[in-house]
FIDREN-928517 format. One line per 4 residues: number of its first residue (from 1); their letters; for each residue y, x, z of N, C-alpha, C. Coordinates in nm, 2 decimals. Layout:
<recs>
NUM) a) Y/X/Z/Y/X/Z/Y/X/Z | ...;
</recs>
This chain:
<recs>
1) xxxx) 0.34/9.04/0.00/0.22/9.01/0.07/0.22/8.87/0.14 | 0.36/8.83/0.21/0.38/8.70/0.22/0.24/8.61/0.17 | 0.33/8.55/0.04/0.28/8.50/-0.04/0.13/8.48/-0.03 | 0.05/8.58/-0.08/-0.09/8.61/-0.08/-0.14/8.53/0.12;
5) xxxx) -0.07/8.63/0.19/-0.08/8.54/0.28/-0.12/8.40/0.38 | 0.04/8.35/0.25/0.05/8.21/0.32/-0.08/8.12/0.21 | -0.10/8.16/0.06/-0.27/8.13/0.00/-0.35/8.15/0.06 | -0.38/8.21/0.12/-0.50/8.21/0.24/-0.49/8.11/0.34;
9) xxxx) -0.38/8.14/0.42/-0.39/8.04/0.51/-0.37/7.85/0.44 | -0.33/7.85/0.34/-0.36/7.73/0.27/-0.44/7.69/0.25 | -0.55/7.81/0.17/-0.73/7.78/0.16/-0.81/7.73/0.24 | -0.74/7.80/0.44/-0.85/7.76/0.51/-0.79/7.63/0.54;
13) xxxx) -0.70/7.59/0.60/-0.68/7.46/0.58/-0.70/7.32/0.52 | -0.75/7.34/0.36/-0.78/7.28/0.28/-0.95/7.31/0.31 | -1.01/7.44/0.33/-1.17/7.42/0.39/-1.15/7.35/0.50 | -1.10/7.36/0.61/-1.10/7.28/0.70/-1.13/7.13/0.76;
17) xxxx) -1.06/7.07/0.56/-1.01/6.92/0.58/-1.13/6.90/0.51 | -1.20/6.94/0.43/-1.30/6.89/0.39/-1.40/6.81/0.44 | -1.42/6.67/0.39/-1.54/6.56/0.44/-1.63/6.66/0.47 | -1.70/6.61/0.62/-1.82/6.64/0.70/-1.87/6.78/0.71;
21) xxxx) -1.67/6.86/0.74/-1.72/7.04/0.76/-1.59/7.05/0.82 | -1.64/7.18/0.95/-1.55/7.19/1.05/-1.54/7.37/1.01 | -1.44/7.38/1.01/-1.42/7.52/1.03/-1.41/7.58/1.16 | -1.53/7.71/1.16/-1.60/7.74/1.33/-1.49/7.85/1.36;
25) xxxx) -1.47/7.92/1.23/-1.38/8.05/1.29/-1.33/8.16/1.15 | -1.27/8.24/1.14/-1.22/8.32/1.04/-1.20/8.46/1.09 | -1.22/8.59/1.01/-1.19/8.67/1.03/-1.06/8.74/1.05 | -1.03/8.87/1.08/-0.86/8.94/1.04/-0.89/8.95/0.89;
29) xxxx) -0.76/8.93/0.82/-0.78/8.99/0.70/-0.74/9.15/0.71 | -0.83/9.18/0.53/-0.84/9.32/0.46/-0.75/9.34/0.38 | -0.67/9.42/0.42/-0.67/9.50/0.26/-0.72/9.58/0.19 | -0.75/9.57/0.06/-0.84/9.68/-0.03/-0.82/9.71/-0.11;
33) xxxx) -0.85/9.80/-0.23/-0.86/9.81/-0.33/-0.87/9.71/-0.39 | -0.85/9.68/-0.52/-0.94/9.60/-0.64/-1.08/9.64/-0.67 | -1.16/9.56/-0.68/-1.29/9.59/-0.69/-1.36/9.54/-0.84 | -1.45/9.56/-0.93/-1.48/9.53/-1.06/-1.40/9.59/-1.11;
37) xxxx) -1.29/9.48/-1.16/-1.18/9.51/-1.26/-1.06/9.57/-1.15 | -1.03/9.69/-1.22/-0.99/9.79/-1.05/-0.82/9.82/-1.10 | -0.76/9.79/-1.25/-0.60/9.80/-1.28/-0.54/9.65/-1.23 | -0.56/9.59/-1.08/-0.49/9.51/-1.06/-0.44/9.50/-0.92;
41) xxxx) -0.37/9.43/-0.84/-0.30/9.44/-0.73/-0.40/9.42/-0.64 | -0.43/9.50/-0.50/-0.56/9.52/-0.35/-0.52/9.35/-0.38 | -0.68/9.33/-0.31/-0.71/9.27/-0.25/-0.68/9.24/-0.13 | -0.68/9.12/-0.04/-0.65/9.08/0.08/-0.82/8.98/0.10;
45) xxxx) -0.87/9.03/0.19/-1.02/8.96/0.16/-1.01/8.90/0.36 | -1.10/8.82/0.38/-1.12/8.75/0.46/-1.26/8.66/0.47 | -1.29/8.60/0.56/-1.39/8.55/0.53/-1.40/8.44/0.69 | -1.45/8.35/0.64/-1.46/8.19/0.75/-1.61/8.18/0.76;
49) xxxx) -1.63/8.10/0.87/-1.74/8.01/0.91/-1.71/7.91/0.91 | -1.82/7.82/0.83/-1.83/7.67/0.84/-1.92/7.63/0.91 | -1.88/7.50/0.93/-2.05/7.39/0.94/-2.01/7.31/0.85 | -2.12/7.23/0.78/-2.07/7.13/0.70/-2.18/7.09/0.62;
53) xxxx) -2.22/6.95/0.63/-2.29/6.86/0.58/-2.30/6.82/0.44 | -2.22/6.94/0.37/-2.23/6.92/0.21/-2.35/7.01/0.16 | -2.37/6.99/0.06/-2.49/7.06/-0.02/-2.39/7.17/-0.05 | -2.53/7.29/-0.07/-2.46/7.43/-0.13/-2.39/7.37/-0.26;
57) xxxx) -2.44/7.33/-0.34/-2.33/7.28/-0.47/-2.21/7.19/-0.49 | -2.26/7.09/-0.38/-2.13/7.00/-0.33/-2.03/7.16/-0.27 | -2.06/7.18/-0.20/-1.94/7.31/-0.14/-1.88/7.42/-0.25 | -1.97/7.43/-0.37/-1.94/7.54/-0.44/-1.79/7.47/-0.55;
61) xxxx) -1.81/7.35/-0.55/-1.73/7.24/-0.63/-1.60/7.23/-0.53 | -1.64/7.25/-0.46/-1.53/7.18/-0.35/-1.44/7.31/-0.34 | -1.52/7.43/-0.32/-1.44/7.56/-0.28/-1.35/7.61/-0.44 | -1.45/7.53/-0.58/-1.34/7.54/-0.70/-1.24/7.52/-0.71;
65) xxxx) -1.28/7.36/-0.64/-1.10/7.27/-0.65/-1.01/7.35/-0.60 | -1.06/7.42/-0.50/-0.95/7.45/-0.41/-0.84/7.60/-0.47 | -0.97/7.66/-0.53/-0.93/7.77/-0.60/-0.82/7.68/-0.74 | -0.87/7.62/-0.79/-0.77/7.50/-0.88/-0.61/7.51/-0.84;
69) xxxx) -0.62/7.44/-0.73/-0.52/7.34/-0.67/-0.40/7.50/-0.61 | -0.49/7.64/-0.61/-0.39/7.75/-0.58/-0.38/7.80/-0.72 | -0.39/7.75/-0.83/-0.35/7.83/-0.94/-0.43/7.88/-1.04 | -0.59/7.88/-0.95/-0.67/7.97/-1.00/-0.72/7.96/-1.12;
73) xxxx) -0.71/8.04/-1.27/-0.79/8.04/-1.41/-0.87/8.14/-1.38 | -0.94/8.10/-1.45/-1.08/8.19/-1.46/-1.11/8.20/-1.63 | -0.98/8.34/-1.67/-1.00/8.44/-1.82/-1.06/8.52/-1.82 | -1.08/8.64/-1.76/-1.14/8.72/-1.74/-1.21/8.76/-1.59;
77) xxxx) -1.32/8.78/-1.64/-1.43/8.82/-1.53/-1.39/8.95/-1.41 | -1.37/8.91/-1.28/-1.32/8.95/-1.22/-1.17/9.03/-1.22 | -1.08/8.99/-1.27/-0.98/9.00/-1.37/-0.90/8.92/-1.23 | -0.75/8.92/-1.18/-0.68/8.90/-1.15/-0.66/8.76/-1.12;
81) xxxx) -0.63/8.70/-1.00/-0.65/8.59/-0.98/-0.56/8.49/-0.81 | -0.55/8.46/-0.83/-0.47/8.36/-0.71/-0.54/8.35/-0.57 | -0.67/8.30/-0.60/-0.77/8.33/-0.53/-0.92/8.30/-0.55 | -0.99/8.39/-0.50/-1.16/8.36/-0.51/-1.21/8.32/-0.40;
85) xxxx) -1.26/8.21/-0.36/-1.33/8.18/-0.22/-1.48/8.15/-0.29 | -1.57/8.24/-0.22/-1.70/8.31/-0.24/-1.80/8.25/-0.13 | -1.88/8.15/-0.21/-2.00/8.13/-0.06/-2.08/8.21/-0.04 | -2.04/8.31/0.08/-2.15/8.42/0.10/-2.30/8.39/0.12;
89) xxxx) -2.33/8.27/0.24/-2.44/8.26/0.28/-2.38/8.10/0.31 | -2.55/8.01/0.31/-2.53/7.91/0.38/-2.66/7.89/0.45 | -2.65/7.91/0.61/-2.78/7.93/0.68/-2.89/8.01/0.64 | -3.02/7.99/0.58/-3.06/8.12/0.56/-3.13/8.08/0.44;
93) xxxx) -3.10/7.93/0.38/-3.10/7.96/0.21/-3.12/8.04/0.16 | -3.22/8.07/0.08/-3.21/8.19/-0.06/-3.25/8.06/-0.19 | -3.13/8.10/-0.29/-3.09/8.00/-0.39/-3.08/8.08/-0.48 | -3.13/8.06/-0.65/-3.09/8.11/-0.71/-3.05/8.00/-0.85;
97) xxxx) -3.00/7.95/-0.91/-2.95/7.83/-0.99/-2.83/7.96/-1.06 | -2.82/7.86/-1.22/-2.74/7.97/-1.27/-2.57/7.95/-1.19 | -2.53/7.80/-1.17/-2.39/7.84/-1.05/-2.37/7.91/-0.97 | -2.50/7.91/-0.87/-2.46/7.93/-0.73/-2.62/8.03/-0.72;
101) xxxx) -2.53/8.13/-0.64/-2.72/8.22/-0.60/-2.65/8.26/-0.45 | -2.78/8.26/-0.36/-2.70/8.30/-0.19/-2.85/8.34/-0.17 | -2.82/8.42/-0.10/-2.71/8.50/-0.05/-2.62/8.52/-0.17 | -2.54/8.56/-0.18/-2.46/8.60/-0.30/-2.46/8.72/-0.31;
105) xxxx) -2.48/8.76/-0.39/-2.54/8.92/-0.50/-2.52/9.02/-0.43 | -2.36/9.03/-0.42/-2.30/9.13/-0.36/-2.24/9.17/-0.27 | -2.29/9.04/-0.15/-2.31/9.11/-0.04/-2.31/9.23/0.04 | -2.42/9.30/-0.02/-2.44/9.45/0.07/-2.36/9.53/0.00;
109) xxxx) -2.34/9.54/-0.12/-2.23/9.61/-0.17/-2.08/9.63/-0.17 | -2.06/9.52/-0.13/-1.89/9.55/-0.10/-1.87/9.55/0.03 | -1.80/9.67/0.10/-1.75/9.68/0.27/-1.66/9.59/0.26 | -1.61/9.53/0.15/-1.48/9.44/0.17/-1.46/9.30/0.20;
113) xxxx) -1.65/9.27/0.18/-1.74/9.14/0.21/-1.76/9.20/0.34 | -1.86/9.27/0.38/-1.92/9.30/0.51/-1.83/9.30/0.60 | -1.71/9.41/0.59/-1.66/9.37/0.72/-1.61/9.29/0.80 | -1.52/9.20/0.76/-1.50/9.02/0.78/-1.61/8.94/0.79;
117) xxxx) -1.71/8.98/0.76/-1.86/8.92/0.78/-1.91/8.95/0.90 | -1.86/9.09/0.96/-1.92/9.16/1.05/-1.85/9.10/1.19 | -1.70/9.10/1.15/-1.64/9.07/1.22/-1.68/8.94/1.32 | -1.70/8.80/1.24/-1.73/8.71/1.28/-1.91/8.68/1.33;
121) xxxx) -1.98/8.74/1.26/-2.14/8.77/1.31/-2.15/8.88/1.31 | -2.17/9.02/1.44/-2.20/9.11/1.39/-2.35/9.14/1.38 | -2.42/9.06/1.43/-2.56/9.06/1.44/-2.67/9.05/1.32 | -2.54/8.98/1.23/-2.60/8.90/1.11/-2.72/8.96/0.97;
125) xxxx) -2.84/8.90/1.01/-2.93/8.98/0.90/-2.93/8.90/0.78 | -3.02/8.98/0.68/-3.01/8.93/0.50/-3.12/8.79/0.54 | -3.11/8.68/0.49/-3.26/8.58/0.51/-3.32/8.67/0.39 | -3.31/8.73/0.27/-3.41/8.78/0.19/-3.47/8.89/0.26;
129) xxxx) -3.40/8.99/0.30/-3.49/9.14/0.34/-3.49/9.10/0.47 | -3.43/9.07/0.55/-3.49/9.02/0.67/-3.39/9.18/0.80 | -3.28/9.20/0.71/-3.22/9.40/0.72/-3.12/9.33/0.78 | -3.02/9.37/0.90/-2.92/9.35/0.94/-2.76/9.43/0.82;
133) xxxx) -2.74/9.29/0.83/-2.60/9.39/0.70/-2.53/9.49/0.81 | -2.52/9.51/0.91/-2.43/9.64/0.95/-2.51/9.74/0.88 | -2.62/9.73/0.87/-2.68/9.87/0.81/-2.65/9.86/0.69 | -2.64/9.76/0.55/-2.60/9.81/0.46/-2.45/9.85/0.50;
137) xxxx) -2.36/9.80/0.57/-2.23/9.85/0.60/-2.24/10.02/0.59 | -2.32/10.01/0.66/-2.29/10.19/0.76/-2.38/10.25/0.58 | -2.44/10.26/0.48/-2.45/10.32/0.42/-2.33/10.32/0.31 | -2.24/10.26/0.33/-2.15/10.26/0.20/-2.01/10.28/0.26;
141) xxxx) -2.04/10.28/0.41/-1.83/10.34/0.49/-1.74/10.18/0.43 | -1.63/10.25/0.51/-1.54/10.13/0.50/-1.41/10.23/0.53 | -1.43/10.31/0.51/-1.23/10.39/0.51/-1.15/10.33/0.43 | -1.16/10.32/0.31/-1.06/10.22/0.27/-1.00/10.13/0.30;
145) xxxx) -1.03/10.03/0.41/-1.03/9.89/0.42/-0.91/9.92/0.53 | -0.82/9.84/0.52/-0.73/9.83/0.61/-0.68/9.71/0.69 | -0.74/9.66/0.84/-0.67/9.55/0.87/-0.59/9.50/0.89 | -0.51/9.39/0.81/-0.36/9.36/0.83/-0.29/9.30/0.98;
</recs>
């Protein structure tokens, strides 16, 4: 777990340094299950606040590299991986482009997004439905999730 760990804390560091974005704050990390493709090693999920002066697509390029520069191939669709850094939301944007769609899809569906989401905004509503995600939280539970 190390390991996986100290990739995280590498990630945010490297979001950190990024031209004209400050890193506001980060959640505890998760452990979870595997989610999609479910015969591979939990998850460790987490999730940051930025600010930052790049375009949603300038950031989505930027958050690649970074997934890059930890190892990351992208063979199979949700398939096993070094790391995934996911733009949940940027302000209250709703995007849909075939790279980048935000809110991002699956938001309300995974407690493994929500709750490091929750953590850091608990107030936080959808800009599409206009619905606070604690409520999708509270319809889907979160027993699984364990904070490290």
């Amino acid at each position: 777990m190390g390991n996986r760990l100290a990739t995280l804390e590498g990630a945010y560091e490297k979001l950190a340094n990024l031209p004209q974005t400050q890193l506001l704050g980060q959640s505890s990390y998760y452990e979870t299950k595997a989610w999609g493709m479910t015969d591979q090693a939990d998850f460790i999920n987490a999730v940051c606040l930025l600010e930052t002066q790049l375009t949603p697509e300038q950031l989505l390029e930027a958050c690649q590299t970074i997934e890059a520069d930890f190892g990351r191939k992208r063979l199979v669709h949700w398939g096993p991986r070094t790391l995934d850094i996911d733009i949940l939301l940027y302000d209250d944007l709703i995007l849909d482009k075939e790279r980048l769609r935000l809110p991002h899809p699956y938001i309300k569906v995974r407690p493994f997004v929500l709750v490091p989401l929750l953590e850091l905004a608990p107030e936080l509503i959808d800009p599409q439905t206009r619905l606070a995600y604690a409520e999708a939280l509270k319809s889907l539970g979160n027993d699984d999730i364990k904070r490290l």
